[in-house]
N, CA and C atoms as a LAMMPS dump frame, in Angstrom:
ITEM: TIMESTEP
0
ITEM: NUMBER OF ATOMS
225
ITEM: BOX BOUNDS ff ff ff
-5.0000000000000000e+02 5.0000000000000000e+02
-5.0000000000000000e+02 5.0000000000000000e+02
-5.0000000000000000e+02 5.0000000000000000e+02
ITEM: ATOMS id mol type element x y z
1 1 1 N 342.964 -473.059 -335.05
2 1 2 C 343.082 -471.644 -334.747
3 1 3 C 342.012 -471.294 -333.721
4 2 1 N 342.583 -470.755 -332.682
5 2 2 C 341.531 -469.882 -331.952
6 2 3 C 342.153 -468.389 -331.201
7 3 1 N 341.344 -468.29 -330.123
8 3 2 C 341.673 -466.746 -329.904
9 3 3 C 342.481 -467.022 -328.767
10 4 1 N 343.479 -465.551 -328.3
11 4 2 C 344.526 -465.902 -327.61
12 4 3 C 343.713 -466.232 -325.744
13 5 1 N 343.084 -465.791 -325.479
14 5 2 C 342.382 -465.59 -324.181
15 5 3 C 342.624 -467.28 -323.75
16 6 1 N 342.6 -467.262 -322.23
17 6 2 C 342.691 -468.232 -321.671
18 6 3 C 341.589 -469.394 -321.829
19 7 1 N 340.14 -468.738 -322.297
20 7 2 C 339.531 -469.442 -322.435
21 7 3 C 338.923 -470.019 -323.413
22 8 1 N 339.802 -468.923 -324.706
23 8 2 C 340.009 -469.981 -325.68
24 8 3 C 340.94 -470.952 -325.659
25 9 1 N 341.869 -470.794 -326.056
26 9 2 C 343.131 -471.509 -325.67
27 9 3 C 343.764 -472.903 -324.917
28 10 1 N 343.408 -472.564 -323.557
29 10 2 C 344.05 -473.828 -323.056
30 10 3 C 342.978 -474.642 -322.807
31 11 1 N 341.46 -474.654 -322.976
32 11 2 C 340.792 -475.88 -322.836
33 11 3 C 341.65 -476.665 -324.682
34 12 1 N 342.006 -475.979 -325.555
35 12 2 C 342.289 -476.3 -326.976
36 12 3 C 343.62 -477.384 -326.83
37 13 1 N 344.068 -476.743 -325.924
38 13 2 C 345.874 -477.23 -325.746
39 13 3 C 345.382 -478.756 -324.867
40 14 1 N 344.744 -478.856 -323.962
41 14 2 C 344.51 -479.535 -322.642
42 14 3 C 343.755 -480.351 -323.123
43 15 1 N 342.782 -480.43 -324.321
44 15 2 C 342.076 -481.685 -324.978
45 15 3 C 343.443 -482.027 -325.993
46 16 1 N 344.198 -481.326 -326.521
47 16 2 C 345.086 -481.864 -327.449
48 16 3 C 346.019 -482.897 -327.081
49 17 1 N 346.384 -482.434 -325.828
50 17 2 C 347.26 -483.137 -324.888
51 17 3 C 346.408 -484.255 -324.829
52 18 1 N 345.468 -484.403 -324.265
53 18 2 C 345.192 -485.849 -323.98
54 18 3 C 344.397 -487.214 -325.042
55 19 1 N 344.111 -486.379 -325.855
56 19 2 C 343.974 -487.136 -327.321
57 19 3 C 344.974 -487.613 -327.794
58 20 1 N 346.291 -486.863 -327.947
59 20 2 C 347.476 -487.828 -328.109
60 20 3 C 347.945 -488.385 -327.502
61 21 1 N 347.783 -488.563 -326.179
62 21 2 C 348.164 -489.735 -325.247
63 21 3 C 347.056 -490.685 -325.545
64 22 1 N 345.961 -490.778 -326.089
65 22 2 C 345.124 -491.812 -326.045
66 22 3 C 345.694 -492.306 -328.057
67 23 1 N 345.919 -491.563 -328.565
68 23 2 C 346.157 -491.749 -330.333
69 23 3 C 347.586 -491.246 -330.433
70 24 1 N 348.499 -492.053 -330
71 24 2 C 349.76 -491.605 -330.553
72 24 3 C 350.042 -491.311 -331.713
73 25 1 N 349.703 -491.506 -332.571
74 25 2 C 349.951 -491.796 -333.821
75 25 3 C 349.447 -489.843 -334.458
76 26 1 N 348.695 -488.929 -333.705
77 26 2 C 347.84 -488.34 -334.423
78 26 3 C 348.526 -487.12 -333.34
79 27 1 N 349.037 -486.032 -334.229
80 27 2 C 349.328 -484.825 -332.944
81 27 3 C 348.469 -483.678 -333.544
82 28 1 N 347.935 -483.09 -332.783
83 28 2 C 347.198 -481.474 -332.99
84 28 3 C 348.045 -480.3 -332.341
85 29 1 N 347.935 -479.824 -333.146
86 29 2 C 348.353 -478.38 -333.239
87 29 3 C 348.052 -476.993 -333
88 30 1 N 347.486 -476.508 -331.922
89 30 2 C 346.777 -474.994 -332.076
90 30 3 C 347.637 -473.847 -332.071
91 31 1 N 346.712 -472.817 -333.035
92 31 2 C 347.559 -471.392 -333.027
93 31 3 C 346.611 -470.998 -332.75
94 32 1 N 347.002 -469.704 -332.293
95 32 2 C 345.961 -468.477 -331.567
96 32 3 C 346.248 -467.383 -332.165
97 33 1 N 345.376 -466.493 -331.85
98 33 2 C 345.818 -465.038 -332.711
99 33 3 C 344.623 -463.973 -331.479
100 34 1 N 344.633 -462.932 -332.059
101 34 2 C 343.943 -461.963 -330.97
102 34 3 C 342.637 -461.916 -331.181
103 35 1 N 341.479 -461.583 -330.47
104 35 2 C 340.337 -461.812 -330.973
105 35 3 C 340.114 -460.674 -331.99
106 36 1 N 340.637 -459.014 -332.164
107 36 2 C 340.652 -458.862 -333.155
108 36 3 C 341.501 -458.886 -334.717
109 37 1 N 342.122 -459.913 -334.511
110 37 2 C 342.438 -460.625 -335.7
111 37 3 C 341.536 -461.395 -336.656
112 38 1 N 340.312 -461.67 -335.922
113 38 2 C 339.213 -462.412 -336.523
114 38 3 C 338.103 -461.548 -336.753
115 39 1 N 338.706 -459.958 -336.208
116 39 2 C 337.35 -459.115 -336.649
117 39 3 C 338.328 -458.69 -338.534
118 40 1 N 339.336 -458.569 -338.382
119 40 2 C 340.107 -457.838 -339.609
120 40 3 C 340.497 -459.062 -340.643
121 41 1 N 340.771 -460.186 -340.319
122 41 2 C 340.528 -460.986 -341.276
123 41 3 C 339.247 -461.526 -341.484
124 42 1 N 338.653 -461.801 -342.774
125 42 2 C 337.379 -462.276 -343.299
126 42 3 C 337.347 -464.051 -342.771
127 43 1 N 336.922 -464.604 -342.539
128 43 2 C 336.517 -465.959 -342.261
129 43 3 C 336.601 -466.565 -343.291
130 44 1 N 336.297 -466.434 -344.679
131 44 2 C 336.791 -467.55 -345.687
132 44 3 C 338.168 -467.215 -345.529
133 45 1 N 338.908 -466.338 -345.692
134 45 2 C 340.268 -466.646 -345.936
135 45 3 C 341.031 -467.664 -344.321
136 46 1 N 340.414 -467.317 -343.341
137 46 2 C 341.075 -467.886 -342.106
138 46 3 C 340.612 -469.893 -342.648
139 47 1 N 339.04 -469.477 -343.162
140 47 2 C 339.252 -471.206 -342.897
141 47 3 C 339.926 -471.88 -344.61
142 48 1 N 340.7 -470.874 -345.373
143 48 2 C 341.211 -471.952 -346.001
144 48 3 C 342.726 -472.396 -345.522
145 49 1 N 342.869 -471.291 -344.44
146 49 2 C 344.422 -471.467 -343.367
147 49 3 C 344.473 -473.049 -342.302
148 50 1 N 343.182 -473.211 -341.968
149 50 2 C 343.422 -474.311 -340.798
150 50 3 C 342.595 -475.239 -340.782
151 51 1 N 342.716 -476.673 -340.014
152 51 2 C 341.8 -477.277 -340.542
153 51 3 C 340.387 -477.271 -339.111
154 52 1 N 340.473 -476.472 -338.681
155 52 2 C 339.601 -476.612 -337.558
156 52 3 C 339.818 -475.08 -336.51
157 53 1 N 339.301 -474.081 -337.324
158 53 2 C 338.76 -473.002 -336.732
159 53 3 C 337.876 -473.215 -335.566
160 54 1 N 338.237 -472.34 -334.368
161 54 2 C 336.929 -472.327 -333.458
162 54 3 C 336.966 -470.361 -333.231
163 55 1 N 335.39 -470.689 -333.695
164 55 2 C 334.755 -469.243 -333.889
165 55 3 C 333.473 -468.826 -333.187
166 56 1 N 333.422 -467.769 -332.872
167 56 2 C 332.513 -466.8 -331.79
168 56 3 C 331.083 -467.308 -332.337
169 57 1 N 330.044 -467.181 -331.39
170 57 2 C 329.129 -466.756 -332.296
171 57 3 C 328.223 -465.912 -333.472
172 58 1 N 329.362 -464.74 -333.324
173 58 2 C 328.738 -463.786 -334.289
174 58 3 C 329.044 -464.325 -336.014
175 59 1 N 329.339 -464.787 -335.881
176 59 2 C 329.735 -465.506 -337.083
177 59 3 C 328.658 -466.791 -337.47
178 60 1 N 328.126 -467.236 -336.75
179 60 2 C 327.349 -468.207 -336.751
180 60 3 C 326.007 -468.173 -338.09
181 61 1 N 325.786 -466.885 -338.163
182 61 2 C 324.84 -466.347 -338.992
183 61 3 C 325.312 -466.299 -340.53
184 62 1 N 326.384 -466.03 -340.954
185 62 2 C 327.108 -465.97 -341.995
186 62 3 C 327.888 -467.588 -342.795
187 63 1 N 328.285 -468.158 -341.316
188 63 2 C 328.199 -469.654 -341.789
189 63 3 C 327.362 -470.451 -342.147
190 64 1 N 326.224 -470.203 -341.616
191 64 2 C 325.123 -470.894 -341.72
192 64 3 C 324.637 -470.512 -343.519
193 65 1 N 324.533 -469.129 -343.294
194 65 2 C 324.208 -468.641 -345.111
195 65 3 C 325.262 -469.123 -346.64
196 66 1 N 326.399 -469.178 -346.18
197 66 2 C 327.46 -469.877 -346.768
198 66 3 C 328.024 -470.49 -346.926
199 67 1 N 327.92 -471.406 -346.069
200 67 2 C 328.305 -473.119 -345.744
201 67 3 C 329.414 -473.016 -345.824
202 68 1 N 330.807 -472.098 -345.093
203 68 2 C 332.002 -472.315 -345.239
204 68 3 C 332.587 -473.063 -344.512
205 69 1 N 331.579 -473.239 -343.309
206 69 2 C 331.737 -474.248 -342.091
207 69 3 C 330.786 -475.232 -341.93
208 70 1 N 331.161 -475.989 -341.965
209 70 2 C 330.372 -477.241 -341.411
210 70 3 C 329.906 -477.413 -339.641
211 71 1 N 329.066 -478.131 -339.482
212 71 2 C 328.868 -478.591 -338.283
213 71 3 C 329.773 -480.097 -338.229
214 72 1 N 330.341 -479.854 -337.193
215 72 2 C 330.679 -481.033 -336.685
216 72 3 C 329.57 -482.519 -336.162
217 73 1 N 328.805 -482.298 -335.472
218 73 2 C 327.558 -482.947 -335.374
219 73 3 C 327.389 -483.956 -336.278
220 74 1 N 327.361 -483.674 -337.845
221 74 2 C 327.08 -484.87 -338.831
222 74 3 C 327.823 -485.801 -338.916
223 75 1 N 329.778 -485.586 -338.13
224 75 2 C 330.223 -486.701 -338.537
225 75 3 C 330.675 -486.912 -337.073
């Protein structure tokens, strides 16, 4: 899931694309929604929807306190 703007979006689509040409076997999927869709839905409920949210920084502060998100980094 990310936001509809171009610059969320198609860098999302344009790495997807070429990860499955390198991993056939493995397809990704993105949906988008509006950026205020992510002000009116709460963030736990979005991340028990997808498996790989990409989210603003204002949020960064609240993940960090609640560990609903992980960093990618560790793995």
């Amino acid at each position: 899931m990310t936001w509809e703007h171009s610059k969320g979006y198609y860098p999302m689509i344009k790495t997807a694309q070429r990860f499955s040409e390198i991993y056939l076997h493995i397809k990704i999927e993105w949906t988008k929604r509006p950026l205020q869709g992510f002000a009116v839905e709460h963030i736990d409920k979005l991340v028990a929807k997808c498996n790989l949210p990409v989210i603003d920084q204002p949020w960064a502060g609240y993940n960090s306190d609640t560990r609903i998100i992980i960093p990618l980094n560790k793995y």
